[in-house]
ZADO-1210 file (C-alpha; in nm, 4 decimals, padded with zeros to 6 digits):
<atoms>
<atom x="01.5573" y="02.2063" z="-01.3036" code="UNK" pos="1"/>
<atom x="01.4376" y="02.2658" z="-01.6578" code="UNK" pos="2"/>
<atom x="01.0912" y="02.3151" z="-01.7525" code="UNK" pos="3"/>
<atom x="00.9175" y="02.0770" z="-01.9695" code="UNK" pos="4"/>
<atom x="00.6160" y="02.2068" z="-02.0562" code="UNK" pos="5"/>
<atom x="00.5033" y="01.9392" z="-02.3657" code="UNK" pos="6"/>
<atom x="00.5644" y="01.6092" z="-02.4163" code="UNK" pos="7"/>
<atom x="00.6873" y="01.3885" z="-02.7260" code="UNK" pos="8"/>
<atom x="00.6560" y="01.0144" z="-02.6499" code="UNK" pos="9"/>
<atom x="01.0261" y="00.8137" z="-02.7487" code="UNK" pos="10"/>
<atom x="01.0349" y="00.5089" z="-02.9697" code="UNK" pos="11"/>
<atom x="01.0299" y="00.1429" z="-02.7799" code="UNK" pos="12"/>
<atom x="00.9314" y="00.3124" z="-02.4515" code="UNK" pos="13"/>
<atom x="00.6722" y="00.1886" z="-02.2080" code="UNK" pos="14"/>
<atom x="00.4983" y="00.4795" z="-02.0235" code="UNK" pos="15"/>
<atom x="00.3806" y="00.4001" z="-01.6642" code="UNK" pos="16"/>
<atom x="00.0970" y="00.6553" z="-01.6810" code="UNK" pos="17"/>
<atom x="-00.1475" y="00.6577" z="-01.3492" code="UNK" pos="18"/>
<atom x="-00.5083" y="00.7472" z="-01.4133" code="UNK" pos="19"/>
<atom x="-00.7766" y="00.9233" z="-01.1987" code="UNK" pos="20"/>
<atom x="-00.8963" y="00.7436" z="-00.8930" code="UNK" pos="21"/>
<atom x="-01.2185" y="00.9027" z="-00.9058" code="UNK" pos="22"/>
<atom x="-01.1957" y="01.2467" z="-01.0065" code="UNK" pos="23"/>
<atom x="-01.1545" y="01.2728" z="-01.3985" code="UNK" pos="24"/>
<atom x="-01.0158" y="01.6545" z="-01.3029" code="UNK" pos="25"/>
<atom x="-00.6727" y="01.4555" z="-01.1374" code="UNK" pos="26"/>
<atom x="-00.5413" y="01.2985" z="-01.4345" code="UNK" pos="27"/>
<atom x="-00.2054" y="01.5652" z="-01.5684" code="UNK" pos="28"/>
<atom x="-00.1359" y="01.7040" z="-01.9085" code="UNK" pos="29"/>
<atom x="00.1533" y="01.4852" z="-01.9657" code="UNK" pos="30"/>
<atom x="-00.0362" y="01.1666" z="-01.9058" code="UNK" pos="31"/>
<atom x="-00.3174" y="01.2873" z="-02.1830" code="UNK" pos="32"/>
<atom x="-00.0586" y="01.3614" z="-02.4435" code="UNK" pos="33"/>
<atom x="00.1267" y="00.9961" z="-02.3650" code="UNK" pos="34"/>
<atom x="-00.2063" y="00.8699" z="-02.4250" code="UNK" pos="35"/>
<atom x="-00.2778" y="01.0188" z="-02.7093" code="UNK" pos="36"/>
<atom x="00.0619" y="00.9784" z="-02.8854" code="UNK" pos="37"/>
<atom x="00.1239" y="00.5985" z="-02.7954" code="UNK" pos="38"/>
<atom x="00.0807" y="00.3568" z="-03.0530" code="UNK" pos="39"/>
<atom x="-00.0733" y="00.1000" z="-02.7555" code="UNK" pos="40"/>
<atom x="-00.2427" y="00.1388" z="-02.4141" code="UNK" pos="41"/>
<atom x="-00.2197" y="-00.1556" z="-02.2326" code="UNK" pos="42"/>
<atom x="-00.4659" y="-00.1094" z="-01.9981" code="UNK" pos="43"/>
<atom x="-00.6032" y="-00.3492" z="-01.7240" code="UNK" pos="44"/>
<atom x="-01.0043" y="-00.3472" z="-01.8676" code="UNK" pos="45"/>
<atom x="-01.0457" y="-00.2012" z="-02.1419" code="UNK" pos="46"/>
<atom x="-01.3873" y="-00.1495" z="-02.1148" code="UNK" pos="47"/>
<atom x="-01.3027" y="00.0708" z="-01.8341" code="UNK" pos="48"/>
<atom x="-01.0463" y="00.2246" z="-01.9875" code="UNK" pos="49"/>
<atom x="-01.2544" y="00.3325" z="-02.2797" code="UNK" pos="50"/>
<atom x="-01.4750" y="00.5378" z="-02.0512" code="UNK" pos="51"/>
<atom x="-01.2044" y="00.7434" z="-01.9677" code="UNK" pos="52"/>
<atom x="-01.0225" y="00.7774" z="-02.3101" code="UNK" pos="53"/>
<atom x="-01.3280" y="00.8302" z="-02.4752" code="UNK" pos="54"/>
<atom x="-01.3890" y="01.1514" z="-02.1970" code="UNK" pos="55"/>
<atom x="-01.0734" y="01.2882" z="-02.3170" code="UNK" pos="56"/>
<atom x="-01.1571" y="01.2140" z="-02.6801" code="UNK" pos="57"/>
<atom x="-00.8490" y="00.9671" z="-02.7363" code="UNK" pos="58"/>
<atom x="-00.9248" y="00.7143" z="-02.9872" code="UNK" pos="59"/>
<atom x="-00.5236" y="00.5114" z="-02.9530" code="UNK" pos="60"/>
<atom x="-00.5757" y="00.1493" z="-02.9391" code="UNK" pos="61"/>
<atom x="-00.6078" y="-00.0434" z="-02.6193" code="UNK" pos="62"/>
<atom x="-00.4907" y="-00.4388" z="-02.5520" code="UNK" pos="63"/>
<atom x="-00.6262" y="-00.5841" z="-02.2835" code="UNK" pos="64"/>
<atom x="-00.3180" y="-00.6962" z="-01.9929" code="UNK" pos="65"/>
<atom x="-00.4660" y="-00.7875" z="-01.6648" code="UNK" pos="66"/>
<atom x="-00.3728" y="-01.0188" z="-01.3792" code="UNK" pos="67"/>
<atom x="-00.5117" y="-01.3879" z="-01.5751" code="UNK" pos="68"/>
<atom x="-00.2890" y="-01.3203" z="-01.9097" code="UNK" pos="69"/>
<atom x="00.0002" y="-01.0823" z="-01.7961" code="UNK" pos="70"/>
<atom x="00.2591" y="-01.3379" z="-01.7799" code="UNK" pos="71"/>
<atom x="00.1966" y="-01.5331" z="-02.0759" code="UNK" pos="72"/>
<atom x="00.1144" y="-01.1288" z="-02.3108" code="UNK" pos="73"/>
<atom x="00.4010" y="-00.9789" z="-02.1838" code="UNK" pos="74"/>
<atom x="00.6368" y="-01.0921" z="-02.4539" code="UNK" pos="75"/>
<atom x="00.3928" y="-00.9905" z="-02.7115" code="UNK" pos="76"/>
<atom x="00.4185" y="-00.6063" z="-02.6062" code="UNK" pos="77"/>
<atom x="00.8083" y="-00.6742" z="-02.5939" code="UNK" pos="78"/>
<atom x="00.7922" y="-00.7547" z="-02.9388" code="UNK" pos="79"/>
<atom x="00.6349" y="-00.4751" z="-03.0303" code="UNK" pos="80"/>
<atom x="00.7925" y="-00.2357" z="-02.8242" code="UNK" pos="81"/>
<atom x="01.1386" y="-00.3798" z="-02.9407" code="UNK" pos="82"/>
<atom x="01.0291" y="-00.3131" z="-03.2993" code="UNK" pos="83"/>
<atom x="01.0032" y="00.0372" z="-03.2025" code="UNK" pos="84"/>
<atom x="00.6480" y="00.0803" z="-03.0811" code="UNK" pos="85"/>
<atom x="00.6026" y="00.2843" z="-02.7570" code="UNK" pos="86"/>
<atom x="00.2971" y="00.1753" z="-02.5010" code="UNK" pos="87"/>
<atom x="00.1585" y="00.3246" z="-02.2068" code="UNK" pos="88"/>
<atom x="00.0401" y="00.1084" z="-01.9218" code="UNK" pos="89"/>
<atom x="-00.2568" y="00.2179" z="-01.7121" code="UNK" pos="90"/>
<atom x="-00.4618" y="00.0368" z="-01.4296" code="UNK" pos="91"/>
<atom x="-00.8437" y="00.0681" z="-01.4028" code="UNK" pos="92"/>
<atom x="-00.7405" y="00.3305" z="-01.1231" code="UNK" pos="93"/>
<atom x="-00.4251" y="00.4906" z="-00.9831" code="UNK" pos="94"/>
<atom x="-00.0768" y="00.4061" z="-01.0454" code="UNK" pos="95"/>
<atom x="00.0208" y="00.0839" z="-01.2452" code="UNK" pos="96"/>
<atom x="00.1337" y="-00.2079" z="-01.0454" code="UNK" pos="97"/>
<atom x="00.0245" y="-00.0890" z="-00.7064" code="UNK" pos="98"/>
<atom x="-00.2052" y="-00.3622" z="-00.6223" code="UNK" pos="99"/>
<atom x="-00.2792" y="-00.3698" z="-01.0024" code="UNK" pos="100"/>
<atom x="-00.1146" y="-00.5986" z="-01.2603" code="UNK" pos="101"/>
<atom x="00.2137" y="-00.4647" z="-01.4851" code="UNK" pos="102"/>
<atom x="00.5122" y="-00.6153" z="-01.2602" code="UNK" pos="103"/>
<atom x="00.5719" y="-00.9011" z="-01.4906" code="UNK" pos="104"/>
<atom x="00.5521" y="-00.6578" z="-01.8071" code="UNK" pos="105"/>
<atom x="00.8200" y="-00.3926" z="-01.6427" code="UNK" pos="106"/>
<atom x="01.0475" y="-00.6498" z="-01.5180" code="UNK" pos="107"/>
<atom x="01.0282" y="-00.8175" z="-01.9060" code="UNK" pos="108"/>
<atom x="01.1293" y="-00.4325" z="-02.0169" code="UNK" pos="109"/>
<atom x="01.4379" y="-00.4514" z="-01.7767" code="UNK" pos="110"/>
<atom x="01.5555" y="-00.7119" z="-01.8588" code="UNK" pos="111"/>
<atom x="01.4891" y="-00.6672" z="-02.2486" code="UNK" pos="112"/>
<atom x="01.6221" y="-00.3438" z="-02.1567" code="UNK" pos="113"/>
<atom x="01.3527" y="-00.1830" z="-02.3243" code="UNK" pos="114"/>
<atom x="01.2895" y="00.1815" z="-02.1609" code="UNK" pos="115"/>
<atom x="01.0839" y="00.2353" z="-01.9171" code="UNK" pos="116"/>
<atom x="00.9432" y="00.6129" z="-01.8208" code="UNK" pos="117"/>
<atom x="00.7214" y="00.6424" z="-01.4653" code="UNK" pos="118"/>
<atom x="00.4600" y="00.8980" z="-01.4881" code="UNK" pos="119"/>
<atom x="00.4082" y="01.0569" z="-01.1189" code="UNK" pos="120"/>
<atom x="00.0008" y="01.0888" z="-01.0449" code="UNK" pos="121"/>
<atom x="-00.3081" y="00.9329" z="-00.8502" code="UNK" pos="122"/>
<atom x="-00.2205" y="00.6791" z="-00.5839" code="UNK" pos="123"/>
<atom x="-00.4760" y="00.6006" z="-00.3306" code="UNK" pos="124"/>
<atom x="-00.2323" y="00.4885" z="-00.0709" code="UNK" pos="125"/>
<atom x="-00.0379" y="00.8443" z="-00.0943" code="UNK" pos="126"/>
<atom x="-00.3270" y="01.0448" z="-00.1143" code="UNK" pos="127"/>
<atom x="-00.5083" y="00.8854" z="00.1999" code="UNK" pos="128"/>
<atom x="-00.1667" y="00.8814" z="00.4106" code="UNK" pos="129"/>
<atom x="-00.1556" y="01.2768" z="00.3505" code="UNK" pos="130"/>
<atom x="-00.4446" y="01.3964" z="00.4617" code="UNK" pos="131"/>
<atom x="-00.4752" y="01.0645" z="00.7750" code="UNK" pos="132"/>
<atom x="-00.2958" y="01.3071" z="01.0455" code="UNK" pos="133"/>
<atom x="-00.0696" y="00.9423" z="01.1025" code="UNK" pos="134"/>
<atom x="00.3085" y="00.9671" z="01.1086" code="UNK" pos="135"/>
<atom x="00.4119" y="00.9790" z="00.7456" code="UNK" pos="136"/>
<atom x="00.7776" y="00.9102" z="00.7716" code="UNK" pos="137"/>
<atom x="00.7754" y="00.5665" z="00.7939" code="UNK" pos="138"/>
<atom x="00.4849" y="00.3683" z="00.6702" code="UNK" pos="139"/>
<atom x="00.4753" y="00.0533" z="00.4991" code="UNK" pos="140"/>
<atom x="00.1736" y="-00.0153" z="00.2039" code="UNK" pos="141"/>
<atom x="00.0246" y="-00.3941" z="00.2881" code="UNK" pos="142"/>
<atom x="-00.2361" y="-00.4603" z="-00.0317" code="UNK" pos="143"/>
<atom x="-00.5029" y="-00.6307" z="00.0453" code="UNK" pos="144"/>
<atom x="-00.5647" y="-00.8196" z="00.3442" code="UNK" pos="145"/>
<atom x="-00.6561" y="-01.1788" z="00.3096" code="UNK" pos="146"/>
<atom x="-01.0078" y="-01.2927" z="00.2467" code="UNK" pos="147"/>
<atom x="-01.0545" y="-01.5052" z="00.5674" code="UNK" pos="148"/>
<atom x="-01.0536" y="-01.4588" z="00.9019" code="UNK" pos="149"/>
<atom x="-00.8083" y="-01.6442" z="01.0587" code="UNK" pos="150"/>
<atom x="-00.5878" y="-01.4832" z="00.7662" code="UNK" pos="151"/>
<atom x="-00.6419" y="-01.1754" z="00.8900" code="UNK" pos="152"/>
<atom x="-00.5959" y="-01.2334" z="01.2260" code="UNK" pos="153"/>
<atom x="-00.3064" y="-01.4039" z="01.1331" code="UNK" pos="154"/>
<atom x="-00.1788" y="-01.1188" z="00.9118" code="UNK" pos="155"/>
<atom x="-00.2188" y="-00.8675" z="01.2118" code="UNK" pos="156"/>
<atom x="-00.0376" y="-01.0502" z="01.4593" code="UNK" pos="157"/>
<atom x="00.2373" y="-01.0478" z="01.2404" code="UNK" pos="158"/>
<atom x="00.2628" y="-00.6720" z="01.2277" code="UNK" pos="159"/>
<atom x="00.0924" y="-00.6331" z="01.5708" code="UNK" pos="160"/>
<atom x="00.4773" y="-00.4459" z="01.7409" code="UNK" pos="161"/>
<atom x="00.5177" y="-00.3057" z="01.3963" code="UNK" pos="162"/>
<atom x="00.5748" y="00.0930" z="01.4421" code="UNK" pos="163"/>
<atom x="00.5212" y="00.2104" z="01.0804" code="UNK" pos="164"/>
<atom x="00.1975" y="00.3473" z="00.9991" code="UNK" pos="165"/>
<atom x="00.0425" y="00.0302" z="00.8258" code="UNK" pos="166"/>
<atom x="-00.1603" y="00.0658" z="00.5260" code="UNK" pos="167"/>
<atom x="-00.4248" y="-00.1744" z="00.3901" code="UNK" pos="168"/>
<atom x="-00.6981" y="-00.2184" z="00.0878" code="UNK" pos="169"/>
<atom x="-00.9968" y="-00.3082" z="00.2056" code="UNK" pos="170"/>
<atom x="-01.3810" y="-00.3928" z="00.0129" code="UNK" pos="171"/>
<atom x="-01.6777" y="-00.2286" z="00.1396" code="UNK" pos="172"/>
<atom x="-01.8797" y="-00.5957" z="00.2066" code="UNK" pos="173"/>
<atom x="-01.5587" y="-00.7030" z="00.3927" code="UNK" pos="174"/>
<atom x="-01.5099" y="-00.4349" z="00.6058" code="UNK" pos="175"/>
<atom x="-01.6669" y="-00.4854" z="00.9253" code="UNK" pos="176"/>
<atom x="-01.5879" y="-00.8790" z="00.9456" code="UNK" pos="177"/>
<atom x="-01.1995" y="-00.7040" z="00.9059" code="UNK" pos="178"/>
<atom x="-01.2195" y="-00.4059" z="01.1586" code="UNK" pos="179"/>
<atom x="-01.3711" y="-00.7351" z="01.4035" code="UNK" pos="180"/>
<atom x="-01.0584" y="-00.9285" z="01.3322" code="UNK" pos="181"/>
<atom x="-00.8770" y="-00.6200" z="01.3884" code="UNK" pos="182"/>
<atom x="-01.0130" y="-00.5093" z="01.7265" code="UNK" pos="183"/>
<atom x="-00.9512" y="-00.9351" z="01.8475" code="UNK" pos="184"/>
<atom x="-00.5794" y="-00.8529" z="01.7855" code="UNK" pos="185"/>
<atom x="-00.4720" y="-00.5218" z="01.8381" code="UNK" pos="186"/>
<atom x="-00.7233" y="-00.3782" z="02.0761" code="UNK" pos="187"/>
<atom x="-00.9841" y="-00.1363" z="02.1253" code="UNK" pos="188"/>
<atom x="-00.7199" y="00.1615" z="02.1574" code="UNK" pos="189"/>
<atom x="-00.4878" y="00.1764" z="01.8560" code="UNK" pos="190"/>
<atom x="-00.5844" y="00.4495" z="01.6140" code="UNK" pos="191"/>
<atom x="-00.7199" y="00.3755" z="01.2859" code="UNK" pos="192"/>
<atom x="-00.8313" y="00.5639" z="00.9742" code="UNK" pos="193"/>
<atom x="-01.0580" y="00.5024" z="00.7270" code="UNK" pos="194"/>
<atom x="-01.0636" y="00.6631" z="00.3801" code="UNK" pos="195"/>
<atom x="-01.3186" y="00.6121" z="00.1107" code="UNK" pos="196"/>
<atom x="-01.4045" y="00.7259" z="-00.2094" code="UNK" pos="197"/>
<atom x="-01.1453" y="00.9618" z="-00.2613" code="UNK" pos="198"/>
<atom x="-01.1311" y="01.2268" z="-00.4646" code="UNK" pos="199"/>
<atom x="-01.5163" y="01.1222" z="-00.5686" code="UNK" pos="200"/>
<atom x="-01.8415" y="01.3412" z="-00.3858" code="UNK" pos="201"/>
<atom x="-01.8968" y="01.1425" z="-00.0638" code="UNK" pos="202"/>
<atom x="-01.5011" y="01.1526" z="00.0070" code="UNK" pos="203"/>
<atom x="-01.5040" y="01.0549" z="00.3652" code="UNK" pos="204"/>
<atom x="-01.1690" y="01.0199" z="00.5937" code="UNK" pos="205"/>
<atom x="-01.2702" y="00.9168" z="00.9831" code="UNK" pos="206"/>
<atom x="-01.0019" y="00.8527" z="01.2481" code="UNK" pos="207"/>
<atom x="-01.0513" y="00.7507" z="01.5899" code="UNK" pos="208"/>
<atom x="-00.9633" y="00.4583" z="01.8340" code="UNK" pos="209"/>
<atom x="-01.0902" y="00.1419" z="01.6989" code="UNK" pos="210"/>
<atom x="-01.3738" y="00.0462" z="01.8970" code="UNK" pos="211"/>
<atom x="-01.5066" y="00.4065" z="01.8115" code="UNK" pos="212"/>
<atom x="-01.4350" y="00.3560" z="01.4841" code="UNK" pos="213"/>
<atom x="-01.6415" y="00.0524" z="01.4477" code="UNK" pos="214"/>
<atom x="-01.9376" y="00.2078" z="01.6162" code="UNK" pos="215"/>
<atom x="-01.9086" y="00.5069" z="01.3786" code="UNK" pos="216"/>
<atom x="-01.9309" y="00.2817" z="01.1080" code="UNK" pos="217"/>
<atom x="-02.2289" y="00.0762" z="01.2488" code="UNK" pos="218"/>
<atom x="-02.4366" y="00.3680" z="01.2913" code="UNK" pos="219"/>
<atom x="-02.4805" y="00.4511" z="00.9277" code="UNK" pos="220"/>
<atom x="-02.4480" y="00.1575" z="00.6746" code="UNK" pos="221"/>
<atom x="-02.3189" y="00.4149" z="00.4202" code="UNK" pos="222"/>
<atom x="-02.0471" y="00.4514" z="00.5734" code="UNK" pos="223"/>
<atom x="-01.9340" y="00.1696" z="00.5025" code="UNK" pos="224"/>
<atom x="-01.9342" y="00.2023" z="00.0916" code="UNK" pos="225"/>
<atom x="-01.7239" y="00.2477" z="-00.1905" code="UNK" pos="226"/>
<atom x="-01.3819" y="00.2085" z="-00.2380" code="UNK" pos="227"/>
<atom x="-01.1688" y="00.2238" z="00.1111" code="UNK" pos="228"/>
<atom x="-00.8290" y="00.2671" z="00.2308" code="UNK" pos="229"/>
<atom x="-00.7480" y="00.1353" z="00.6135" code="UNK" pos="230"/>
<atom x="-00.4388" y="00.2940" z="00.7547" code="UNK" pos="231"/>
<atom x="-00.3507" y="00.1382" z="01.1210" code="UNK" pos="232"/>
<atom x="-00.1555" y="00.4218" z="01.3662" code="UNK" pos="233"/>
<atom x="00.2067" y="00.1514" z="01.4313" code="UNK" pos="234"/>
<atom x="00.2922" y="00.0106" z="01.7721" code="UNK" pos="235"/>
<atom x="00.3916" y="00.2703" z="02.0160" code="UNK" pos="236"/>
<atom x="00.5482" y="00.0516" z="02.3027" code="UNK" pos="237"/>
<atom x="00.5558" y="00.2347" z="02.6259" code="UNK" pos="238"/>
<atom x="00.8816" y="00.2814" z="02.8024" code="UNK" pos="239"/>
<atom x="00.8196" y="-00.0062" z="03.0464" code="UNK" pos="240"/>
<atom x="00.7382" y="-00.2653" z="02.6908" code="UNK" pos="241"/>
<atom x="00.9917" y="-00.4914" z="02.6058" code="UNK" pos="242"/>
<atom x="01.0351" y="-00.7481" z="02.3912" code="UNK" pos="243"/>
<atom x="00.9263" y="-01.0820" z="02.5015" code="UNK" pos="244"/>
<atom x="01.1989" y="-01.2853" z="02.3675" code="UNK" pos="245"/>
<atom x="01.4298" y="-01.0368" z="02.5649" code="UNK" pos="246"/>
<atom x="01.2779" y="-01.1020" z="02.8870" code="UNK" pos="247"/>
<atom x="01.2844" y="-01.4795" z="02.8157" code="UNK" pos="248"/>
<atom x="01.6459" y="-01.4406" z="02.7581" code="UNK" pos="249"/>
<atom x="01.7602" y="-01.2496" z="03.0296" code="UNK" pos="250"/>
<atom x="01.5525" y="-01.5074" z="03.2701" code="UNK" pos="251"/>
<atom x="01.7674" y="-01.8054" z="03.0891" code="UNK" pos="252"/>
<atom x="02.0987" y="-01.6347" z="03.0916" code="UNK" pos="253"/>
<atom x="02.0475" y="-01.5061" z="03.5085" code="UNK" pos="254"/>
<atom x="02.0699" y="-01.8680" z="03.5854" code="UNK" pos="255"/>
<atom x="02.4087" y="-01.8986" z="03.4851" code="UNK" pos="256"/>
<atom x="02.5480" y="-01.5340" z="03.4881" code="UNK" pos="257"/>
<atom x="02.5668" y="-01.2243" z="03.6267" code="UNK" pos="258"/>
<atom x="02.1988" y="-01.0153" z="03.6041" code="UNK" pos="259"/>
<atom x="02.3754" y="-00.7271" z="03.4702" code="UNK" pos="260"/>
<atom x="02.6255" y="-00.9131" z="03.2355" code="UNK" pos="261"/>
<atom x="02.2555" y="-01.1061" z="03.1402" code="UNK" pos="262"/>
<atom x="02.1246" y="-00.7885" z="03.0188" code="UNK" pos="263"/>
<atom x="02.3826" y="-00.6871" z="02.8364" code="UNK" pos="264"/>
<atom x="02.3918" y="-00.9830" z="02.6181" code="UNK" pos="265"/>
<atom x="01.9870" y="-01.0338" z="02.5653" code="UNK" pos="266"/>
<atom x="02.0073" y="-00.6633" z="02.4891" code="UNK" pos="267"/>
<atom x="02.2415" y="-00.6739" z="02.2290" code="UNK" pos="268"/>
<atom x="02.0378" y="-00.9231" z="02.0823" code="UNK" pos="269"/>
<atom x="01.7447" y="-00.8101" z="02.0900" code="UNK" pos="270"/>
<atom x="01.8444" y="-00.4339" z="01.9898" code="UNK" pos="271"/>
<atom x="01.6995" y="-00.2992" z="02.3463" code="UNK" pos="272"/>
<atom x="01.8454" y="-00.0998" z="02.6121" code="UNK" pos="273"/>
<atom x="02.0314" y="-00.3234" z="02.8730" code="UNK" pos="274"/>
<atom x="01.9253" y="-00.0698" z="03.1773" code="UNK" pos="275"/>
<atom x="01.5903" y="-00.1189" z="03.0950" code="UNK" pos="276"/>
<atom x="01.6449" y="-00.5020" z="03.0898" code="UNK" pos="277"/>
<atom x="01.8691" y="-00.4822" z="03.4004" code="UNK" pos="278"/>
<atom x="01.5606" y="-00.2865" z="03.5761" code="UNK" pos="279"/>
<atom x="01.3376" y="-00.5774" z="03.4692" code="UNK" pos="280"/>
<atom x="01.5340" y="-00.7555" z="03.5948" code="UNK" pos="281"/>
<atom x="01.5507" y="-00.6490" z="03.9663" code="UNK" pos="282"/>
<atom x="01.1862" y="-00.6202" z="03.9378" code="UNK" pos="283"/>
<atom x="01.1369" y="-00.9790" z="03.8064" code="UNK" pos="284"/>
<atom x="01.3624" y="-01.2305" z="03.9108" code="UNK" pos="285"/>
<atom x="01.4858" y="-01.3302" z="04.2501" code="UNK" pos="286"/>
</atoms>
């Protein structure tokens, strides 16, 4: 591995660059010397953006790219990036294109095949899985859940048997109305953690069961502010679970064949182990 230990930006380049997402201390060397050395920062508000930059003392030029004009400034920054301009893209907070706008603008780059360079840094989603004490090896990062109810409800039946860790956005006035939802679906006893404002002074991250959870939260209304990240423990199905379309199946197929040449084909089907079916079975069907 060789050490790169300065940076010199490359000609018709975009830079993914990821910015603090709270603590102005997390943002890396390399990302303040893209910034500085770009000709453009695209950056989601620039407003926002100019906080930060000015922090740092970086006076580059910023051009506003957000989710309402993304599509139609993308070829704009193509242009110029094909004329040999570089630009760095940055979110408000955290990693470009993570729940924040910049898909439309890389996938123009690729196929332009202008370059584009990733800049490792902030991400909410990685930093709350890592310190959630959930399974890490599998998890699967869900945005933000829909504004209504029966969306919601909706949205968690779908991923109700799903055993990845599951991992949501959520806003602090929507938060309880959501955890409600939650516990109507998947129960009072599947774990859930809540992380908010990370990286900032009143970092919180609570786990616990979900009805305790809730009552946490309702005990203390700030608790329930700033910026969160809800991470849902997956479906652990006990030995005895199986799916119901399985069971369906091997109750069809025993009419016409066989119990244990019933399992075997409902199990193939439905990716489960045909002894367990076969025991079901016996225990379920005359």
């Amino acid at each position: 591995m060789t050490d790169e230990t300065s940076t010199m930006v490359d000609v018709s380049t975009l830079y993914i660059v990821p910015t603090p997402i709270g603590n102005l201390g997390d943002i890396t060397q390399r990302a303040l010397e893209i910034l500085q050395q770009v000709d453009i920062i695209a950056a989601e508000d620039t407003r926002h953006t100019g906080k930060l930059l000015s922090h740092f003392g970086i006076t580059t030029r910023t051009f506003a790219l957000h989710d309402h004009n993304e599509q139609q400034k993308a070829d704009f920054l193509i242009e110029k990036l094909v004329s040999g301009q570089n630009i760095a893209l940055v979110s408000d907070a955290g990693t470009p294109l993570i729940s924040d706008p910049g898909y439309h603008l890389v996938t123009r780059c690729r196929q332009a095949g202008v370059k584009v360079v990733p800049l490792p840094g902030p991400c909410a989603v990685i930093t709350a899985l890592s310190a959630s004490g959930l399974p890490s090896d599998r998890f699967s990062f869900e945005g933000f859940l829909p504004p209504k109810s029966k969306g919601r409800r909706d949205k968690f039946s779908d991923i109700a048997e799903d055993p990845r860790t599951l991992i949501f956005y959520e806003s602090p006035h929507r938060i309880l109305d959501t955890l409600d939802d939650m516990l109507a679906v998947l129960g009072a006893e599947r774990q859930v953690v809540l992380a908010r404002e990370l990286t900032k002074t009143y970092e919180t991250i609570h786990g616990a069961p979900l009805g305790e959870l809730i009552e946490w939260l309702n005990e203390d209304s700030n608790r329930i502010r700033g910026e969160m990240v809800l991470l849902i423990a997956g479906h652990r199905a006990e030995k005895e679970d199986l799916p119901l379309e399985a069971t369906k199946a091997v109750t069809l197929l025993a009419k016409e064949l066989p119990l244990k040449k019933a399992s075997a084909i409902a199990a193939e089907l439905y990716n489960v182990k045909k002894n367990a079916l076969y025991k079901w079975g016996l225990e379920n069907l005359e």
